[in-house]
C-alpha positions as CSV (number, residue, x, y, z in Angstrom):
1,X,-33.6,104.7,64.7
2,X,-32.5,106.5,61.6
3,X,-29.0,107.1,60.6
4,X,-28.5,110.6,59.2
5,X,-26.3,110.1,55.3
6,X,-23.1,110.6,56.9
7,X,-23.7,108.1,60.1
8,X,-24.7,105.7,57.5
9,X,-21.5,106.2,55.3
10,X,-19.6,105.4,57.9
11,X,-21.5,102.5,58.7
12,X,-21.2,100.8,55.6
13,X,-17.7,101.7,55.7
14,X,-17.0,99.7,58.6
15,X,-19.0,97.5,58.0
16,X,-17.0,96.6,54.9
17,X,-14.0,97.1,56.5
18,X,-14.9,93.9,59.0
19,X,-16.1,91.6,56.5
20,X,-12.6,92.3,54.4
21,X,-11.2,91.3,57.7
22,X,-13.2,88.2,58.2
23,X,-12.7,86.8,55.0
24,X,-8.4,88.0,55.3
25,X,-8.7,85.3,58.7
26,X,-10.9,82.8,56.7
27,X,-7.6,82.6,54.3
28,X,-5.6,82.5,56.7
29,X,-7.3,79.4,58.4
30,X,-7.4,77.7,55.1
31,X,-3.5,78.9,54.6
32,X,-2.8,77.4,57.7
33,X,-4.8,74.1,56.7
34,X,-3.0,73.4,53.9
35,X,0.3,74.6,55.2
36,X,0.3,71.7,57.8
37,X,-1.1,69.1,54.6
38,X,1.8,69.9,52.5
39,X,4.2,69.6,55.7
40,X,2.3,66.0,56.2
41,X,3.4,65.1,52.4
42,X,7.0,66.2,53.0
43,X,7.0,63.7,56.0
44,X,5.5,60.6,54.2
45,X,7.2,61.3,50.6
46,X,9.7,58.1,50.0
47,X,12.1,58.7,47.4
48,X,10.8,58.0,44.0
49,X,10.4,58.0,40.2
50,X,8.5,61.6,40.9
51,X,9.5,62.9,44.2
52,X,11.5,65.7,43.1
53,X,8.2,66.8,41.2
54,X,6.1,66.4,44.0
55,X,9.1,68.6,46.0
56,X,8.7,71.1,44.0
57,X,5.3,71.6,43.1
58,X,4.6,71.5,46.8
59,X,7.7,74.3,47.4
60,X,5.9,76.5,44.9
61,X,2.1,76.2,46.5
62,X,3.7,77.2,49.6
63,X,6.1,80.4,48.0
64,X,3.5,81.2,46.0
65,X,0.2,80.7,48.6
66,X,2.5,82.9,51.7
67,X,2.7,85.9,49.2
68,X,-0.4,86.1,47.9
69,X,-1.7,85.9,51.8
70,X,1.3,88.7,52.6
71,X,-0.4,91.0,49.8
72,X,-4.1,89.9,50.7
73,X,-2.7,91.1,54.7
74,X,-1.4,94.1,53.8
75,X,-4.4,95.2,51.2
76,X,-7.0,94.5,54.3
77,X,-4.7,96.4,57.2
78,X,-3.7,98.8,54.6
79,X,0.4,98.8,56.1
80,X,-0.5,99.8,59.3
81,X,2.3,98.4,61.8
82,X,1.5,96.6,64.7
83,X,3.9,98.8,67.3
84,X,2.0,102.7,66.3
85,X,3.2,105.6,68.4
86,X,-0.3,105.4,70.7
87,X,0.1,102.3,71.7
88,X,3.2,103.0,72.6
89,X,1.5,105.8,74.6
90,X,-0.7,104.2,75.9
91,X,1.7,101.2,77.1
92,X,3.2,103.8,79.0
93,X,0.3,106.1,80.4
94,X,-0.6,102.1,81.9
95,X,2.8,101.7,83.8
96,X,2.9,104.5,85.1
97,X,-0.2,104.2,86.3
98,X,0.6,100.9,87.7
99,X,3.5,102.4,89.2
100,X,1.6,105.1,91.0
101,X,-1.0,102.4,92.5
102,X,1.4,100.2,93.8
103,X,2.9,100.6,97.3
104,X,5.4,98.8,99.0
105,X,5.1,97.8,102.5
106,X,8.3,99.0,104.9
């Protein structure tokens, strides 16, 4: 089956689109990895001659690591908000559908 140069534009588009995706969750998986190490070293850091180092070494990973993944988010969804005006349509197109289905014995 052959794509015509427009069909295949597209393609390769969203094709790109997804794997920008994949790796966005793939950081965010790793993120979350070393999100719950650090939290681990908090617990089983005893005061000593370089715990306030430690402290804030691991407080600037974490700043720094949760805004690069906020700007790495919002280049790969480009802004878009989560609640759009068609979902919000189509959240209500489905209740009222549910609402005329539904009948209520008497």
């Amino acid at each position: 089956m052959e794509l015509d140069k427009d069909e295949q534009k597209q393609y390769l588009k969203a094709k790109a689109q997804v794997h920008r995706i994949r790796i966005f969750y793939l950081h965010l998986i790793l993120y979350s990895i070393v999100v719950a190490l650090i939290s681990y070293n908090f617990y089983i850091l005893q005061e000593g001659l370089y715990t306030s180092n430690i402290t804030a070494l691991n407080v600037s990973v974490l700043v720094l690591w949760t805004a690069f993944i906020v700007i790495h988010g919002w280049k790969v969804f480009k802004g878009r908000l989560l609640f759009k005006k068609s979902w919000e349509d189509k959240k209500i197109k489905t209740f009222l559908e549910e609402d005329q289905e539904t009948t209520f014995w008497e």
